[in-house]
C-alpha positions as CSV (number, residue, x, y, z in Angstrom):
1,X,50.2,140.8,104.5
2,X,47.0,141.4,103.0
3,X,44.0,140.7,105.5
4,X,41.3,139.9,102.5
5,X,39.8,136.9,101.4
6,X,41.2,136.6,98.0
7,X,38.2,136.1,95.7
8,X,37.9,133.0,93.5
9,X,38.8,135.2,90.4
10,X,41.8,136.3,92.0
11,X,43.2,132.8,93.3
12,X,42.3,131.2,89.5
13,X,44.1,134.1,87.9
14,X,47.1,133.5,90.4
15,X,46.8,129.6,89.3
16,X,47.4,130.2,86.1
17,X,50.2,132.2,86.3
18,X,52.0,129.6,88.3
19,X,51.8,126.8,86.1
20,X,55.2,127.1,85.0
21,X,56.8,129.3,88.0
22,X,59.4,127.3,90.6
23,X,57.9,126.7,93.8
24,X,60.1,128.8,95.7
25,X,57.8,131.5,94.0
26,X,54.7,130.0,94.8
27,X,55.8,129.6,98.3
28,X,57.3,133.5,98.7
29,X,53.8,134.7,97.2
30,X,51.7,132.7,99.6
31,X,54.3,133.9,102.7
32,X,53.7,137.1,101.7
33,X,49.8,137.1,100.9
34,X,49.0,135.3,104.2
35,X,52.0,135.7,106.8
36,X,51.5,134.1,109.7
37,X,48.1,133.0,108.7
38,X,49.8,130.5,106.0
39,X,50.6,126.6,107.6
40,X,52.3,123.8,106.0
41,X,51.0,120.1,106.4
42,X,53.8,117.5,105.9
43,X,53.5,113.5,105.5
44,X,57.4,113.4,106.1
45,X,57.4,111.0,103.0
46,X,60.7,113.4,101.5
47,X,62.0,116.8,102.1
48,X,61.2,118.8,98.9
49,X,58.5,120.9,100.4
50,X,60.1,121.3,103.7
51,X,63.7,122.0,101.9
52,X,61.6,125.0,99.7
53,X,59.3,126.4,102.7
54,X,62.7,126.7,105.1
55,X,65.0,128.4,102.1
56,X,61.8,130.5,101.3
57,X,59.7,131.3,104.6
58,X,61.2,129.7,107.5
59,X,58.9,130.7,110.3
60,X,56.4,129.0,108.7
61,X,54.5,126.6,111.1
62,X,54.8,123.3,109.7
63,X,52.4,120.4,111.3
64,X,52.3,116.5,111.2
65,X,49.6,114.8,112.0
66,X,50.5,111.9,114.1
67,X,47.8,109.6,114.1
68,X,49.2,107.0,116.5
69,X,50.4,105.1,113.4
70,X,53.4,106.2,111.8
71,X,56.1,104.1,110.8
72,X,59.4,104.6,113.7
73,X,61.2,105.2,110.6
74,X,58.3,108.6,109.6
75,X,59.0,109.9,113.4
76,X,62.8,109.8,113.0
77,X,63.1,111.0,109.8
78,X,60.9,114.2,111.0
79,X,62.9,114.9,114.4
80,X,66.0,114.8,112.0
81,X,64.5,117.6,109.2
82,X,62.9,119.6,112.7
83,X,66.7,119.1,113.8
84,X,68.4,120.5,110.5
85,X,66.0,123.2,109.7
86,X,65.2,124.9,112.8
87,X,61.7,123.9,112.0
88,X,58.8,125.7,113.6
89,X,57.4,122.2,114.0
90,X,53.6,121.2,116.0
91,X,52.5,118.0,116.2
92,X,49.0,117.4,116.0
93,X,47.5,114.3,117.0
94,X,44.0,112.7,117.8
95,X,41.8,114.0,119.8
96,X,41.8,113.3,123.7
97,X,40.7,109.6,124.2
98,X,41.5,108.5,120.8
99,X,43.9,105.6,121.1
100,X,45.7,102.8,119.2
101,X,43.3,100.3,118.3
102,X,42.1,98.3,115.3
103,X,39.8,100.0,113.8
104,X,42.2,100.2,110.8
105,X,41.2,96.2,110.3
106,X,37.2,96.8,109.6
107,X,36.8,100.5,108.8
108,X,39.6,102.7,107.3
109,X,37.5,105.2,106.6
110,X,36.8,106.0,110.4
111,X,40.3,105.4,111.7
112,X,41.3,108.0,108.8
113,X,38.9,110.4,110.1
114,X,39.4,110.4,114.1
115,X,43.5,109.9,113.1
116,X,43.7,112.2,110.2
117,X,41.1,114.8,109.1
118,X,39.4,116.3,112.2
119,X,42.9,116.7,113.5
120,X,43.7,118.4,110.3
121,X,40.6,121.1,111.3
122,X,42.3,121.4,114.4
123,X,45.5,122.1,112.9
124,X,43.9,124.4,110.2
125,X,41.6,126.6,112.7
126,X,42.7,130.2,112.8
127,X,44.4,129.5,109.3
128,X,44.0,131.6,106.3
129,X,46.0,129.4,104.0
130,X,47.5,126.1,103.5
131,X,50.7,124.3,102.0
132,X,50.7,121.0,100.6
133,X,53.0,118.7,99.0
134,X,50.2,116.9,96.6
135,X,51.1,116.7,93.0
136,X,49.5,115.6,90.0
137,X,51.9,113.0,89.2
138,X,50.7,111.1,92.1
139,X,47.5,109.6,90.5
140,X,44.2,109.6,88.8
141,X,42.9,111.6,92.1
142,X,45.2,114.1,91.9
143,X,45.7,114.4,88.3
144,X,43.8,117.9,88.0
145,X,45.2,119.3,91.3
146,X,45.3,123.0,90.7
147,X,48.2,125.2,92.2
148,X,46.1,127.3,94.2
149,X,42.4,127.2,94.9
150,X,40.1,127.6,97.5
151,X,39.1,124.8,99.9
152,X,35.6,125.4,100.6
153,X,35.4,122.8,103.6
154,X,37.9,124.1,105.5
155,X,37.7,128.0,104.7
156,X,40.9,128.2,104.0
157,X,42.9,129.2,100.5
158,X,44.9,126.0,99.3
159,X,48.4,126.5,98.0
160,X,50.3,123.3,96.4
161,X,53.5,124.5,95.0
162,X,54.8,121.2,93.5
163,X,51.8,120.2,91.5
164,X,53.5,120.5,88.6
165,X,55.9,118.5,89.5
166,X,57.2,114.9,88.3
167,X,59.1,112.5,89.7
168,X,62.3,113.5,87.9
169,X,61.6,116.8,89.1
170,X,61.5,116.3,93.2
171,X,64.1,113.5,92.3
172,X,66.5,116.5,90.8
173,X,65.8,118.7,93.0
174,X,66.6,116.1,96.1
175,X,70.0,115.7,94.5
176,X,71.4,118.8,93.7
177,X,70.4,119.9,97.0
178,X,71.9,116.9,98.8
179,X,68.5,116.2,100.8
180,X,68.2,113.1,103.1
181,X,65.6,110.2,102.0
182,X,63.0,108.8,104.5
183,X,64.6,105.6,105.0
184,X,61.6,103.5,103.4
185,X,62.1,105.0,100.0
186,X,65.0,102.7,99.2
187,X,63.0,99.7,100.5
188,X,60.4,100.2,98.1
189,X,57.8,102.5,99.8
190,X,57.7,106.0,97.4
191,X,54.2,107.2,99.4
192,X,54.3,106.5,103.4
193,X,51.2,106.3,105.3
194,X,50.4,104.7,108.4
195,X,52.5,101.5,108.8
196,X,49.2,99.3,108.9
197,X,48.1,100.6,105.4
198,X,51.1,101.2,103.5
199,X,52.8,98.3,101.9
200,X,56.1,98.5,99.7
201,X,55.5,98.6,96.1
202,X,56.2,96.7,92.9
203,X,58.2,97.9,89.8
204,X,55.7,99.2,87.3
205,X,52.9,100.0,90.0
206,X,51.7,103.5,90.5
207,X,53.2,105.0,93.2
208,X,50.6,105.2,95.7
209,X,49.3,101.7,94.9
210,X,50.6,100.4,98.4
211,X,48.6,102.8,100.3
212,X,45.5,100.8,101.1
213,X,45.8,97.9,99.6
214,X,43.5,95.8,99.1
215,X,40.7,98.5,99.7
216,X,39.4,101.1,97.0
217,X,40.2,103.7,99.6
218,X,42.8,105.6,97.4
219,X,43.0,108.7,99.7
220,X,42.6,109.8,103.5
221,X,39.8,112.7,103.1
222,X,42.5,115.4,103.5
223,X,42.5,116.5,99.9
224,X,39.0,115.2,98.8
């Protein structure tokens, strides 16, 4: 493992080289830049990412954030990937005296914030670099996601293997390597939140159009 900061020049050059590599590669070169300095964050919303890290770097920490509010269906759905991958799963949630309540109802942006990003700090402290599973195909938001950068905020290089990735891609990949779905997909829910703020979604809608609804909030603050 190299101990360096990689400089900006470095992680742009790196970027660009991985616009068309698979993310197993991606993965292997961040597991081997980092070691045990390198985290994955997972929603739970499929196994893709969590199928690729386990094949590729196993002992990878993986954390979920539980903020209090995930569907039963999320928290099932992760115990059975922890259970089939070994996982080297922590659970992260809000800080002591943070309980359910309904701030959700008047002011999403501060339930996402106690629920969500300082416990992503938390789970990031002592981090070098971190895995995500955001991809451009999932909006306008995400549209110009780059593969790896650096996420000033949180000091910490950010890795996102399947950015590049459509649909049909984490679809075919799913298939051929006979991967469970979170139970809501097939009810209509292709991006899970928190069960207060996620609502199935309409054909023709873009895929993250039931997160929120209703709101302009189109993202939590972890990848803004």
């Amino acid at each position: 493992m190299t101990s360096t900061r990689p400089t900006a020049a470095e992680l742009a050059e790196v970027s660009a080289s991985f616009e068309t590599a698979d993310p197993a590669a991606i993965v292997a070169w961040a597991a081997g830049r980092f070691g045990e300095g390198l985290v994955l964050t997972s929603s739970f919303e499929d196994a893709v990412l969590i199928d690729v890290v386990a094949r590729t770097a196993p002992t990878t920490e993986v954390v979920l954030l539980d903020t209090q509010y995930h569907f039963a269906e999320t928290l099932w759905y992760a115990e059975e990937l922890r259970r089939r991958y070994g996982l080297n799963l922590r659970i992260v949630g809000p800080a002591p005296g943070v309980e359910p309540d309904n701030r959700w109802q008047t002011d999403v942006e501060g339930c996402c914030g106690v629920r969500k990003v300082e416990p992503l700090a938390r789970a990031l402290a002592g981090k070098t670099a971190w895995l995500t599973g955001i991809r451009r195909a999932d909006g306008p938001t995400r549209a110009t996601a780059p593969i790896v950068s650096y996420d000033i905020a949180r000091d910490v290089v950010k890795v996102n293997p399947l950015a590049t990735w459509t649909d049909d891609d984490l679809a075919t990949y799913a298939l051929v390597h006979d991967l469970p779905a979170h139970p809501l997909t097939e009810r209509g829910y292709p991006s899970i939140g928190c069960w207060p703020c996620t609502r199935p979604v309409a054909p023709g809608e873009d895929r993250r159009a039931g997160r929120w609804a209703g709101h302009a909030k189109t993202e939590c603050g972890l990848h803004t």
